[in-house]
N, C-alpha and C positions, 0 to 999 in steps of 0.2 A: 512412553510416559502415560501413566491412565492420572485422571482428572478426577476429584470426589465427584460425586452426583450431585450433590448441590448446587457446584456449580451450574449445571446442564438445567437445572430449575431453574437458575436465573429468570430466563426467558420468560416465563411465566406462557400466557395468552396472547403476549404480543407477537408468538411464533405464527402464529395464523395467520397473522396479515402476508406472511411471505410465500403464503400455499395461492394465495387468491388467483384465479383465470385470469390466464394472458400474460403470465409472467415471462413467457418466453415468445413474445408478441414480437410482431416488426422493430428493427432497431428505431427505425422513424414512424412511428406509428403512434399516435396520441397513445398517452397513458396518466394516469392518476398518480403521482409521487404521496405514497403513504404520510400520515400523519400520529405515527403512534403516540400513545400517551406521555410514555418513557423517551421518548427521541426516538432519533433515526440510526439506525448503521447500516452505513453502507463498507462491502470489502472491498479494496482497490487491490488488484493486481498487476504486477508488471512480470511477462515474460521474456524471455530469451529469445524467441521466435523472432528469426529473420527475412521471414516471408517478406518481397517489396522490396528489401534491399538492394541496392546495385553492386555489381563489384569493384566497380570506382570507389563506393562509400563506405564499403568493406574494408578494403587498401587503404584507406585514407582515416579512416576513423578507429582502425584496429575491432572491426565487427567479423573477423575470422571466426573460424572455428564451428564446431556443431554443434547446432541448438540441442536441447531435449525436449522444448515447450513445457521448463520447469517456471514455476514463482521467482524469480529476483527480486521483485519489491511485492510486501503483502501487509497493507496496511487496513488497520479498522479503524471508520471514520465514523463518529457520534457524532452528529448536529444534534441539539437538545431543544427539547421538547417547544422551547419558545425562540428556536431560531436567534439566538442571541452567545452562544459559544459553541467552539466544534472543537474536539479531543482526539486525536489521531496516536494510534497504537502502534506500532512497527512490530511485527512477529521477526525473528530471525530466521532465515532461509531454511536452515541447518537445526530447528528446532524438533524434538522427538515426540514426533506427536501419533497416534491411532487414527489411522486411515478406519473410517467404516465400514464394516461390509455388509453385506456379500455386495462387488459394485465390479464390474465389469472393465479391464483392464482394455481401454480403448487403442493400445500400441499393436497389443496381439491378439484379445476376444477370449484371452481366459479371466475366470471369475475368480475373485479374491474374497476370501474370508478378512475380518478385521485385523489389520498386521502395522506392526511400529515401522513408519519409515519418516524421513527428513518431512518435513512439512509442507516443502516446495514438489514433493516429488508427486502429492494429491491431482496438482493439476496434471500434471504429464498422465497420472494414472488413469484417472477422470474425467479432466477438463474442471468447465465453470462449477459442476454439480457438484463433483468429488471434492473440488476447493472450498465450497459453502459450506458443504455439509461435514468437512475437516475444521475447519475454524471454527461451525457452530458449537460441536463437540469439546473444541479447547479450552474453548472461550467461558461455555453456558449464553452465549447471546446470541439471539437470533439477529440474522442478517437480512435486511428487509432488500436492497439492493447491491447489483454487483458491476465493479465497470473493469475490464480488463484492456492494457493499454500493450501493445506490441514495440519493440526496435524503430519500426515504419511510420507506426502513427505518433509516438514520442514526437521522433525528429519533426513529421509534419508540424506537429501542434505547435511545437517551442518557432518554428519558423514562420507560421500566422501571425507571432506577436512583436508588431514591429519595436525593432530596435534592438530585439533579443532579450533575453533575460540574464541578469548580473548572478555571475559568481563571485565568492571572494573566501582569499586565506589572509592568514596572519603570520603565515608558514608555508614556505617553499612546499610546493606538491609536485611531484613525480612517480609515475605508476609508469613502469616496462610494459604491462600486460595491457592497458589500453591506449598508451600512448599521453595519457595526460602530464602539461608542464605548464604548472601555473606558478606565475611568481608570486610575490607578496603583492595585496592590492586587491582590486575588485576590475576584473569587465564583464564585458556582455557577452554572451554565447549565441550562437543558433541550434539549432537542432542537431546535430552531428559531435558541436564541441561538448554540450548539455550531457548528452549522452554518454561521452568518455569519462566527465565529471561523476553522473550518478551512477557507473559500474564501476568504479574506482574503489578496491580496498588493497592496494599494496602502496601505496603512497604516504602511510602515517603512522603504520604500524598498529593501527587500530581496529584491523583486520574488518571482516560484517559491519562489525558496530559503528566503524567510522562510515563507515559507506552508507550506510542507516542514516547516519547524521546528516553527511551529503543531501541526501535524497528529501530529507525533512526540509532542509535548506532550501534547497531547492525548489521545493513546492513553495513553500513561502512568499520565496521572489518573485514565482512564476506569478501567483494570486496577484502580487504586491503589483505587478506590471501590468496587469488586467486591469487594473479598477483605476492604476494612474493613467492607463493609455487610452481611458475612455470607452474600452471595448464592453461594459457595462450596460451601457447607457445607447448602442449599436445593437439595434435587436439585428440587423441583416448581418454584420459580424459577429457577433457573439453567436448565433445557430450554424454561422460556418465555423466557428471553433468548434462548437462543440458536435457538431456534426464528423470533425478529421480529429478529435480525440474518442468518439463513439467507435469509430467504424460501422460495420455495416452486417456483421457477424453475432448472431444468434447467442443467447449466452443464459444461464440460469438465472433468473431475477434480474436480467441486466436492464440497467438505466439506459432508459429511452433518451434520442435528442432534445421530443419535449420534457421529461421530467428533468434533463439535465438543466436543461431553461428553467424550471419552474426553481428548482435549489436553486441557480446563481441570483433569481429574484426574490428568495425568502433570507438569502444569506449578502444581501446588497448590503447592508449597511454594518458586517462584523468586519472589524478591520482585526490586523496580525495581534492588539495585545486580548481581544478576545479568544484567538487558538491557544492551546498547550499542544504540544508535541512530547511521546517517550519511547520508548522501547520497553517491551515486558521487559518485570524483571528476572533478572538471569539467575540462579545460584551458580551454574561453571559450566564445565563441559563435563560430560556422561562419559561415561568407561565403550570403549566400542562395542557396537549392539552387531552382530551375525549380519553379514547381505545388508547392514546399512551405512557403517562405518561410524565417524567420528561426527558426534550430534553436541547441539542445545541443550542444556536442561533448564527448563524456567524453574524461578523461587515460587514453590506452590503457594505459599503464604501471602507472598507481595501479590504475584498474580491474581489472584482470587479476589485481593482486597482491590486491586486497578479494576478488575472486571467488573465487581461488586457495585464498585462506584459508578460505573458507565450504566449498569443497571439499574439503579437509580434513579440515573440522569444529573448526578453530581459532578463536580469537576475530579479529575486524578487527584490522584493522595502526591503528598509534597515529598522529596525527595525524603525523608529523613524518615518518612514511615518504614520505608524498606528497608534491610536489611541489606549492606552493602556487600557486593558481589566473591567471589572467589576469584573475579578476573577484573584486572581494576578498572579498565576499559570501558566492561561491560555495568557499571554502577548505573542504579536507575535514576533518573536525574532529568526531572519531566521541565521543558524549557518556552515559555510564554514565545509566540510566535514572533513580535515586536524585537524580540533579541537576535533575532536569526536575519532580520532585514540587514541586506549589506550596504556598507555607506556610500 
C-alpha cells in the first residue's frame, strides 16, 4: 500500500525532537519526556516473543507454539499537547504497509530494498527501528516515543496490580486457540488469564478486529485499576510497575522508567471519558500480494483524515465521517474510554 506524500508532511518539524542524543540511552537512565507543540505519540508495541516464559505457563496458558518476534498489538498513542486527552489508534497486524529501505534484515544479514509486507512483520525484520520508522511512513506522524511489551513482561505487569484487573463479556467467549472461556459477567484476571484474553480472535467471530477490541478494553481497565488502587499516588510502586512493564532492553526512542514516571504524572488527573480509542479505518481486505499473502487495506480517505486530526492535535473524527467498511466487523467506530470500563 503506498501513502500520498502529504501524508508523511504531516510531521512537519516536530520529526526532530525524535532524532535528539540519547534516544537509545539506558532503559533506567534519567531522560527528558519531550514536550511537542502538537502532542505526543508514543508507538506501543506488543510482541509474540516468548522469551521468560516457563513451560508450566506455556501448558497452562496455551503460550505454545513459535514466536516470529512479530507486532501483535501496535498502537499509536497521542497525549495532547495540554496533557488533558489521549487518542489511541490500533493498526491491524495484517495491514499492507511499505517496509523502508534499504534496512537490514536482522533474522539473516541480507539488505532489503523497500518492499510491501504485513506491518507486524517490520519488527521481526528490523526490530524497534524498522517498526518506527514503518509506522512513521504509514502514518505521516512522527513518533517521539516507543515502548515494547513482550509475553513475560505483560503477564509480570497485570500481576503487580493487586486484585487483578477485570474482564467482561455480555456474550459467552470461547477461543480453542488460546484456551479462553469466559462466561457472561465481569472478573478479574492475572497475568496469564489477561493474556489468553488479549490474543483471543476466534472467540466472536470478529476475527483481528475483535481482538483489537479486547486489547483497547483492556488497557482501559488495566489504567482504570491503577489509579483506583492507589498505585498513583506510590511513587516506590508505581517505578516498580513501570520499571517490569519497561524492561531492561534497549529500543529506538524507547521510554525510559523516568519518562514513563513523568507521563503517568502529567496524565494524573485524565480519567477513561477523557480517552477515545479506534482502529484505522479499513476499506477490506486486499487481493493476495506474492511472498505476503492475505493483508489489510486501510480506507486511505478516513485514514488520512484520523491521522490529520492527531496532527493537529484534535480529537478523532466521529464515527460517521468515515465511510463504512467492506467488512462489517471492521467499521470505524472510535469509542470514549468511560464505555469500555466493566461493571
Amino acid at each position: 500500500m503506498r501513502f500520498p506524500r502529504s501524508w508523511r508532511l504531516l510531521a512537519g518539524p516536530a520529526a526532530l525532537l525524535a532524532l535528539a542524543p540519547g534516544a537509545l540511552a539506558s532503559a533506567l537512565g534519567p531522560a527528558r519526556l519531550p514536550s511537542p507543540e502538537r502532542g505526543l505519540n508514543l508507538l506501543v508495541v506488543g510482541t509474540d516473543s516468548r522469551t521468560g516464559v516457563t513451560a508450566t505457563e506455556k501448558e497452562r496458558f496455551r503460550l505454545g507454539g513459535q514466536d516470529c518476534d512479530c507486532a501483535d498489538v501496535i498502537m499509536l498513542v497521542h497525549v495532547s499537547a495540554a496533557n488533558d486527552r489521549i487518542s489511541v489508534v490500533s493498526l491491524p497486524r495484517d495491514s499492507l504497509a511499505e517496509l523502508p529501505g534499504p534496512h537490514t534484515d536482522r533474522r539473516t544479514g541480507a539488505v532489503h530494498d523497500t518492499h510491501l509486507a504485513k506491518i507486524n512483520a517490520a519488527h521481526a525484520e528490523g526490530g524497534s527501528a524498522l517498526a518506527v520508522e514503518t509506522v512513521e511512513a504509514a502514518t505521516g506522524l512522527a513518533v517521539h516515543r516507543y515502548l515494547e511489551i513482550d509475553f513475560r513482561r505483560f503477564m509480570d505487569t497485570v500481576d503487580r496490580i493487586d486484585g487483578g484487573v477485570p474482564i467482561c463479556t455480555a456474550k459467552p467467549l470461547k477461543d480453542p486457540a488460546t484456551g479462553l472461556d469466559l462466561a457472561v459477567g465481569t472478573r478479574r484476571v492475572g497475568g496469564g488469564e489477561a493474556l489468553q484474553y488479549v490474543r483471543s480472535r476466534k472467540a466472536d467471530g470478529e476475527m483481528d478486529f475483535g481482538r483489537i477490541r479486547k486489547q483497547q478494553k483492556f488497557v482501559v481497565n488495566t489504567l482504570d485499576r491503577i489509579r483506583a488502587g492507589g498505585i498513583l499516588g506510590d511513587r516506590t510502586e508505581l517505578r516498580a510497575l513501570a520499571a517490569t512493564l519497561r524492561g531492561t532492553a534497549a529500543a529506538e526512542r524507547g521510554l525510559s522508567v523516568t519518562e514513563l514516571l513523568a507521563l503517568a504524572t502529567r496524565l494524573k488527573a485524565v480519567g477513561p471519558s477523557r480517552t477515545e480509542f479506534a482502529t484505522v479505518p479499513v476499506r477490506g481486505f486486499n487481493p493476495l500480494v506474492e511472498g505476503v499473502g492475505s493483508t489489510v487495506g486501510w480506507d486511505e480517505e478516513g485514514a488520512a483524515e484520523v491521522f490529520a486530526r492527531l496532527a493537529a492535535d484534535r480529537p478523532l473524527p466521529p464515527g460517521d465521517a468515515v465511510a463504512p467498511s467492506e467488512v462489517s466487523v471492521a467499521d470505524y467506530a472510535p469509542a470514549r474510554g468511560s464505555s469500555l470500563i466493566c461493571p
